[in-house]
C-alpha positions as CSV (number, residue, x, y, z in Angstrom):
1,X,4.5,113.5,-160.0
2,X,2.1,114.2,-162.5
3,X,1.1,117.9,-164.1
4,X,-0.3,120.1,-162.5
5,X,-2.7,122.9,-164.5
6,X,-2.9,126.3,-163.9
7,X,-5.0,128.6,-165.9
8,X,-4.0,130.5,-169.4
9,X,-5.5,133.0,-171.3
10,X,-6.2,130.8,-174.3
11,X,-4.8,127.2,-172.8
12,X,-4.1,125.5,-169.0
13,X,0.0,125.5,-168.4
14,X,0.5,122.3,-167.9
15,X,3.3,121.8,-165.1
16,X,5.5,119.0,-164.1
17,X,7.0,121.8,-161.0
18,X,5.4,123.0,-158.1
19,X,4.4,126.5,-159.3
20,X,4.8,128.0,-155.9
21,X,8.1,127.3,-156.5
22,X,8.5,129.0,-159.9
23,X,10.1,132.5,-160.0
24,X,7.5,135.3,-160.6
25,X,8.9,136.2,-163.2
26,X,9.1,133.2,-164.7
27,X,5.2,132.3,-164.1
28,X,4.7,136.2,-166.1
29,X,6.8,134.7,-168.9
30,X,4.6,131.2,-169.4
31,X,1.3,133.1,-168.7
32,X,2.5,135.9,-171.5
33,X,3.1,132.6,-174.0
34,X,-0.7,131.0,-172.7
35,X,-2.1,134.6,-174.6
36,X,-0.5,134.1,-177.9
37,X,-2.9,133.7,-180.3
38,X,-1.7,130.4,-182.2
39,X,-0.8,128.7,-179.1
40,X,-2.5,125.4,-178.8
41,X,-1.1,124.4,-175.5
42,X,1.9,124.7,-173.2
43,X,3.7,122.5,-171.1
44,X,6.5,123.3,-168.7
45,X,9.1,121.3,-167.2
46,X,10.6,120.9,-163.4
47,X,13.5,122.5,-164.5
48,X,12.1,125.6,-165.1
49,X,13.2,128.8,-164.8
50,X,13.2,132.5,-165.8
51,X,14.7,133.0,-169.7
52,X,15.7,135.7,-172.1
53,X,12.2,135.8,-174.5
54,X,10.8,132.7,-173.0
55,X,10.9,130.8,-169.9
56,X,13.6,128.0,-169.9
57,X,12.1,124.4,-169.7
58,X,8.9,125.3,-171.7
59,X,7.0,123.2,-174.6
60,X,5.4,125.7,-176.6
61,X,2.9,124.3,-179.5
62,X,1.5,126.3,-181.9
63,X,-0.4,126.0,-184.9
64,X,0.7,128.1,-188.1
65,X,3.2,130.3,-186.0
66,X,6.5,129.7,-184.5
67,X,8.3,132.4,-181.9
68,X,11.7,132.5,-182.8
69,X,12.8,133.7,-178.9
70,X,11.0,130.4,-177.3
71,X,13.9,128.6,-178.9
72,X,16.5,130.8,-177.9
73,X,19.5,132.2,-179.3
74,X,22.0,128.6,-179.0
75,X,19.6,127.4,-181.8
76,X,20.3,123.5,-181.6
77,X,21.6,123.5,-178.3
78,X,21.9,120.0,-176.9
79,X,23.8,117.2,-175.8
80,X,25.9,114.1,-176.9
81,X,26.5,110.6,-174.9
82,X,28.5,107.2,-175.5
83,X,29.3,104.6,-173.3
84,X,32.7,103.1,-173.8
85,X,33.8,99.6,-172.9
86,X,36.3,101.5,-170.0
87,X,35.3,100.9,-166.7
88,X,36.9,102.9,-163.3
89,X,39.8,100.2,-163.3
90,X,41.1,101.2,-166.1
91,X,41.5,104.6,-165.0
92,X,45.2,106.0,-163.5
93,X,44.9,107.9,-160.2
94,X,45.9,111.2,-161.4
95,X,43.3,113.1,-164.1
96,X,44.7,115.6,-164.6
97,X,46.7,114.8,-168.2
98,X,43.8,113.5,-169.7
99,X,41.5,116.3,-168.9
100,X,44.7,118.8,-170.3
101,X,44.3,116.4,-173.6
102,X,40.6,117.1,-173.8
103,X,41.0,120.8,-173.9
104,X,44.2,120.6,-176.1
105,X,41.8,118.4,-178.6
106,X,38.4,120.7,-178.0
107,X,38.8,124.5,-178.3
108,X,36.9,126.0,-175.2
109,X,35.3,129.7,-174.9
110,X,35.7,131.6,-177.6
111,X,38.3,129.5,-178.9
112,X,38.5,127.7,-182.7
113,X,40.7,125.7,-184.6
114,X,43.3,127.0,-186.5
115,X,41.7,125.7,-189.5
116,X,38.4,124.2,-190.5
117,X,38.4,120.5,-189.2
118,X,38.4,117.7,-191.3
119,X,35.7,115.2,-191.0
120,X,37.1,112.5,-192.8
121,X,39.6,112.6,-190.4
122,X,37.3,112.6,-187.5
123,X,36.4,109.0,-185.5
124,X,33.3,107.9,-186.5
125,X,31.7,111.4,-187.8
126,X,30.8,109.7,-191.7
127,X,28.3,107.7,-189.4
128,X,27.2,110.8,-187.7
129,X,26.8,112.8,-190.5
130,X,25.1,110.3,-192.6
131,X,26.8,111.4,-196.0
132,X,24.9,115.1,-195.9
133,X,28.4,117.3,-195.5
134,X,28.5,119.0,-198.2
135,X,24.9,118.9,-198.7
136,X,24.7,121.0,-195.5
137,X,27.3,123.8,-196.4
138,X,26.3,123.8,-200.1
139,X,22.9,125.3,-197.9
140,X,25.1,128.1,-196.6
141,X,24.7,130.6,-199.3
142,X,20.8,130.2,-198.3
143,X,21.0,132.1,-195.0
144,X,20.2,135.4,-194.3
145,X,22.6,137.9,-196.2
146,X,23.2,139.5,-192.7
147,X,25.5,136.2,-191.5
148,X,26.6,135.3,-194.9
149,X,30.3,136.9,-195.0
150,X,30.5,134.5,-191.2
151,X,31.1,131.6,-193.3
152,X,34.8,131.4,-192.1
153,X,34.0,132.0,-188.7
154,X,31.3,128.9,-188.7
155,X,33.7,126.7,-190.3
156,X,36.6,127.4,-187.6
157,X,33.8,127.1,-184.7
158,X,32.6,123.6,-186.3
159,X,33.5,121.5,-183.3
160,X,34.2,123.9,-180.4
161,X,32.8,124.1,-176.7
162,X,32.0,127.6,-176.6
163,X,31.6,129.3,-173.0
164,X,28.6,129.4,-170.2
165,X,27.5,126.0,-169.4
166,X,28.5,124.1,-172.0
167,X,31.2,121.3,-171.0
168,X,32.8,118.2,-172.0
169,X,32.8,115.4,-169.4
170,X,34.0,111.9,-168.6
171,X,31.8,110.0,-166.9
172,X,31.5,106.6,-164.4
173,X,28.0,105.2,-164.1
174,X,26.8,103.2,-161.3
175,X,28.4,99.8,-162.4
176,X,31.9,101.9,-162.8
177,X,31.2,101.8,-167.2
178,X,33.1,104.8,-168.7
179,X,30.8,107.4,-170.4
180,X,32.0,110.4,-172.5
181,X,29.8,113.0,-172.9
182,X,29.3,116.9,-174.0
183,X,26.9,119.9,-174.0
184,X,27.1,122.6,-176.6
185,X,25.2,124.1,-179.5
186,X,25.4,126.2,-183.0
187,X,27.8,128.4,-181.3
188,X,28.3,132.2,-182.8
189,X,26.5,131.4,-186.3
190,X,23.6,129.8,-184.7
191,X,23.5,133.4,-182.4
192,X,23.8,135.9,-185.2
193,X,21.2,134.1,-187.0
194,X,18.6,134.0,-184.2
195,X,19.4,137.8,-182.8
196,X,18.9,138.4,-186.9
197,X,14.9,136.8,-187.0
198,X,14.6,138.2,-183.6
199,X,14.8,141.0,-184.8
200,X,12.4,141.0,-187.8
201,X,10.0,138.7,-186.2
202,X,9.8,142.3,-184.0
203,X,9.0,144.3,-186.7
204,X,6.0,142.8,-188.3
205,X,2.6,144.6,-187.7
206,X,0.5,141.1,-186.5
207,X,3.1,141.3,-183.3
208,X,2.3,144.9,-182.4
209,X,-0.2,144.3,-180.0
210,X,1.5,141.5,-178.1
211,X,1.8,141.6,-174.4
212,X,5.2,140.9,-174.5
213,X,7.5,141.9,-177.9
214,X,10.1,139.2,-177.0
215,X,7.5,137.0,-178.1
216,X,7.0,138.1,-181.9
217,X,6.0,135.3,-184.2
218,X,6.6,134.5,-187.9
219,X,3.4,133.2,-189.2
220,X,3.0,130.4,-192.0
221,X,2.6,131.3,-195.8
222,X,4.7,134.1,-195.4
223,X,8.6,134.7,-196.6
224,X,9.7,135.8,-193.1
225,X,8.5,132.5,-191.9
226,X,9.9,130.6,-194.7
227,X,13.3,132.1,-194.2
228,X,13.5,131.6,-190.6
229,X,12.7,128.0,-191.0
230,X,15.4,127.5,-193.3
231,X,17.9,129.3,-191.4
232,X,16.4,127.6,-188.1
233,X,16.9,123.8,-189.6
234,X,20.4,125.0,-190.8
235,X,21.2,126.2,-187.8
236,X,19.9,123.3,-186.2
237,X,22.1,120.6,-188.2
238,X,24.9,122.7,-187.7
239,X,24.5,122.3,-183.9
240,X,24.3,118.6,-183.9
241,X,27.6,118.2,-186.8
242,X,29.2,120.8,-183.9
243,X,28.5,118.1,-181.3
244,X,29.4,115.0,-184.1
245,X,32.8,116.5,-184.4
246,X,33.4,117.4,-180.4
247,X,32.6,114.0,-179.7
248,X,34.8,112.0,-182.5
249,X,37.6,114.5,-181.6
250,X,36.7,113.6,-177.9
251,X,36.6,109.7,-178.7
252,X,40.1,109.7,-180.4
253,X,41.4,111.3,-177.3
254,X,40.5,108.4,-175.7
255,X,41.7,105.9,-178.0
256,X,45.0,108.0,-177.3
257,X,45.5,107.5,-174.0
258,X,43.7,104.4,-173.5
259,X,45.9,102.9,-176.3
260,X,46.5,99.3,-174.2
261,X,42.4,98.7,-173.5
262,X,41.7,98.7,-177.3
263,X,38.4,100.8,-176.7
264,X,35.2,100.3,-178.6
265,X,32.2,102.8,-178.2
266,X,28.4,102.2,-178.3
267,X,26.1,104.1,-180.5
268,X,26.0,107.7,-179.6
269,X,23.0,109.5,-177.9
270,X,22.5,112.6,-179.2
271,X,19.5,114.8,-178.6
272,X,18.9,118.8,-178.9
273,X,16.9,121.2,-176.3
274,X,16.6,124.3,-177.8
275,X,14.6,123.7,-181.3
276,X,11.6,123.5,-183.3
277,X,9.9,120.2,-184.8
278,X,7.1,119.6,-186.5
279,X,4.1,117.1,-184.9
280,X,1.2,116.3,-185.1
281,X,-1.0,115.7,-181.9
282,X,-4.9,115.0,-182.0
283,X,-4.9,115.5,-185.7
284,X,-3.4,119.0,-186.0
285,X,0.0,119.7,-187.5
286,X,2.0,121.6,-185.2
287,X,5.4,123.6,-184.7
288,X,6.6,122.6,-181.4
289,X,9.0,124.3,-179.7
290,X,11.2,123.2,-176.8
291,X,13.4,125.6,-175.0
292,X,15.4,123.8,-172.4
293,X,13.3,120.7,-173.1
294,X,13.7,117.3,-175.0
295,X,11.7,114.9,-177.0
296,X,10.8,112.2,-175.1
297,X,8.8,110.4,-177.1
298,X,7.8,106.5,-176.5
299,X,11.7,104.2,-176.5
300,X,13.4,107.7,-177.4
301,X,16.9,108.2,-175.8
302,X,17.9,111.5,-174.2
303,X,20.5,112.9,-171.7
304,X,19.4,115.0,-169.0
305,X,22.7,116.2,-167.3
306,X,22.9,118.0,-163.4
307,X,26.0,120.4,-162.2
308,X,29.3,120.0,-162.7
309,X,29.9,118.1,-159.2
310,X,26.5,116.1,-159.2
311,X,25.9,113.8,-162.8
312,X,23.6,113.1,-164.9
313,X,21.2,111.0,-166.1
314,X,20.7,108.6,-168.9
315,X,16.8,108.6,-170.1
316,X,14.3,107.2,-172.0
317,X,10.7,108.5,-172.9
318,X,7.5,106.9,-172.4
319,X,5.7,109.2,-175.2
320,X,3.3,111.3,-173.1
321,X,1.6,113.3,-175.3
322,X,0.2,115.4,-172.4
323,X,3.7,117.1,-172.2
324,X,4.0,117.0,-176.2
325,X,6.3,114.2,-175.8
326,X,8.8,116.2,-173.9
327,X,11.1,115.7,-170.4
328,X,13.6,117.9,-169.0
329,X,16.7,119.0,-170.6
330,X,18.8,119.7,-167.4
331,X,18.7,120.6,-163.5
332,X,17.7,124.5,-164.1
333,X,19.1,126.8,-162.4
334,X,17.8,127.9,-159.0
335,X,20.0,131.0,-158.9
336,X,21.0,133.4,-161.6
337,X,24.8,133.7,-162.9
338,X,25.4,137.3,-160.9
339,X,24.0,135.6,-157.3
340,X,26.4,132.5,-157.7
341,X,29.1,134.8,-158.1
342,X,27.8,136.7,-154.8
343,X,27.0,134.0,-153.0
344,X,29.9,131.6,-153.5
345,X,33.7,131.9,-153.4
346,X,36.2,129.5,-154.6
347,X,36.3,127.5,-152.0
348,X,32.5,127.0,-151.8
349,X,33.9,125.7,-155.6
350,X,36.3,123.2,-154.5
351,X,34.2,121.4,-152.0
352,X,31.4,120.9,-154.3
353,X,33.2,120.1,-157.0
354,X,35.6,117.5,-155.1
355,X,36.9,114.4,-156.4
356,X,36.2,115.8,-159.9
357,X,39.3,116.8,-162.4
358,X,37.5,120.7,-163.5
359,X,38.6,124.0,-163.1
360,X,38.3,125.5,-159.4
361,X,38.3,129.2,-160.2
362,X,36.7,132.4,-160.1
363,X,36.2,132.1,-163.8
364,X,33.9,128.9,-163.1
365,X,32.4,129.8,-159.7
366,X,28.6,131.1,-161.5
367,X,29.3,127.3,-162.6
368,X,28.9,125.6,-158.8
369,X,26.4,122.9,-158.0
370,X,24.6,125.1,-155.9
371,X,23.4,127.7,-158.3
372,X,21.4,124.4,-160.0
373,X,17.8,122.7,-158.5
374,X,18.8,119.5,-157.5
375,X,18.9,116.8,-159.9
376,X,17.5,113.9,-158.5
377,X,14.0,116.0,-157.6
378,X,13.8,117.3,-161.9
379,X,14.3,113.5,-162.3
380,X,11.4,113.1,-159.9
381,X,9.0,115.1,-161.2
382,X,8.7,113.6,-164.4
383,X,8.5,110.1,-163.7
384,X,5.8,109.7,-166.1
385,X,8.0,111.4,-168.9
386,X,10.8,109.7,-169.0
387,X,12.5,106.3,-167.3
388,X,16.0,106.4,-165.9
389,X,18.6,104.0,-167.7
390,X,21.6,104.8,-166.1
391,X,23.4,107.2,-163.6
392,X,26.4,109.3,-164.7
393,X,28.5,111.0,-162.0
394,X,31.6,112.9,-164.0
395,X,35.1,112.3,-162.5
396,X,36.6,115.3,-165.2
397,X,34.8,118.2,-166.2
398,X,35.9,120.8,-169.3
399,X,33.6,123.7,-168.9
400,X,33.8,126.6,-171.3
């Protein structure tokens, strides 16, 4: 499908969803952004749905401003992909060791290693990182005093799941290639910092009058701004070394146990959804934000993953500036975590989550394919975002 526009105060919301399908609450939110004063359009994606501060699956663009909740508190959020030379015959019937060496190798929930991981040590992370290391930790100090003394805490996180949605999955696409892939973000640091300009973005007298407070704003030229845009961009790099790390120590789990196949790995996708960039579109320079949303600009690569029983896909943009070169960043949730737990039981669990190595209990159950849209209708709706290269259906899941 293409957009579809719906008026805003001060620009159309542009929508790749049906918006009689859109929670009410959820339209409120986007038409609450459409009144900001520096907003210079909006465009929301067919994943959408309802959001702490901002609506989930929304582009927001703004010129001289930048709301600290549209990006959300998992600052960097995003997701990692490689495709291995493994294929399905390779695999042994039982999954269960290899998922138990997964979690053994990736601290999940509020787990962290015992000591600070080291990268040189880590498969293939000097590509990743690209030299900048100690670059990025010598930036540390820069951060707002009020997360400073977490230094230890960040360094022990570096290259842990965390909890909620976040996962760690291996994957067969639909010629039976082996795919590793993860979801996670800037994990606790990347939280205190946002709840931190949250916070002061609040108290600033040119968000007084806002419709809704959740959407305070720094504004350019001033020292709140530049201080949330350096903690932002360090929080941001911090997400994507989190994900760097997971996915080496992931990689040499694999090596591991796959010792005999000699196993090589192609470049690895990575892409964020809950960030800020700066672009230009029709001459103006921008801060765009995407909550839930990825760039999909013209030949970029990007991951755009379903439930934990359904897969994911593989994607490339085709650069449509009408969405701010932007596509989906999951399947959105249709239901909220307290419903799934009302609604479904374990059981409900292991039937929609069969044939796939995961956890099958209560701990998991807000986790179930059914609390998500379905995936092949997000992938749908934004045909003219993004094309599909390939289609991943995971045979272990690690969730958080």
């Amino acid at each position: 499908m293409s957009y579809v526009e719906v008026p805003g105060a001060n620009v159309p919301i542009r929508m790749w969803a049906d918006p009689a399908s859109v929670e009410d609450v959820a339209m409120r939110q986007l038409r609450n952004v459409a009144t900001l004063p520096w907003i210079k359009g909006l465009a929301v994606m067919p994943d959408v749905h309802y959001g702490k501060g901002a609506t989930v699956g929304s582009v927001i663009a703004m010129h001289g401003a930048v709301c600290p909740a549209a990006v959300g508190v998992d600052i960097g959020c995003g997701m990692s992909a490689v495709k291995t030379s493994l294929t399905a015959n390779d695999l042994p019937g039982d999954l269960s060791r290899l998922r138990s060496r997964i979690e053994q190798a990736i601290p999940v929930g509020r787990g962290m290693h015992g000591e600070p991981v080291d990268p040189a040590r880590v498969f293939g992370f000097a590509t990743a990182s690209g030299g900048r290391w100690d670059d990025f930790w010598s930036r540390f100090d820069g951060v707002a005093d009020a997360v400073k003394f977490r230094r230890e805490r960040a360094a022990l996180q570096m290259g842990t799941l965390g909890s909620g949605n976040h996962f760690v999955e291996f994957c067969l696409d639909t010629s039976d290639a082996v795919w590793l892939m993860l979801h996670s973000g800037s994990r606790n640091i990347g939280k205190e910092l946002a709840d931190h300009h949250i916070g002061e973005a609040q108290k600033l007298p040119h968000n007084q009058g806002l419709v809704d407070r959740d959407l305070a704003v720094f504004v350019s030229d001033t020292p709140q701004m530049e201080a949330y845009r350096n903690d932002l961009y360090w929080a941001q790099e911090y997400a994507k070394y989190n994900r760097a790390i997971m996915m080496g120590l992931f990689q040499e789990v694999v090596r591991r146990e796959f010792r005999r196949a000699n196993v090589t790995f192609d470049p690895v996708i990575s892409c964020h959804h809950n960030y800020v960039s700066e672009e230009r579109y029709e001459g103006m320079d921008l801060l765009v934000t995407r909550k839930g949303a990825i760039r999909a600009g013209s030949g970029d690569y990007g991951i755009i993953p379903g439930s934990m029983g359904t897969g994911s896909y593989i994607v490339k943009g085709l650069g449509n500036e009408k969405s701010f070169n932007s596509a989906s960043h999951g399947a959105g949730r249709r239901m909220s975590r307290n419903q799934a737990k009302k609604r479904f039981s374990t059981q409900d669990l292991e039937e929609q989550t069969r044939g796939v190595e995961c956890r099958k209990d209560s701990g998991v159950v807000d986790e179930i394919p059914g609390a998500y849209k379905p995936i092949e209708k997000v992938i749908e709706q934004q045909r003219d975002l993004v094309e599909v290269v390939a289609k991943l259906k995971q045979v272990v899941c690690v969730k958080g």
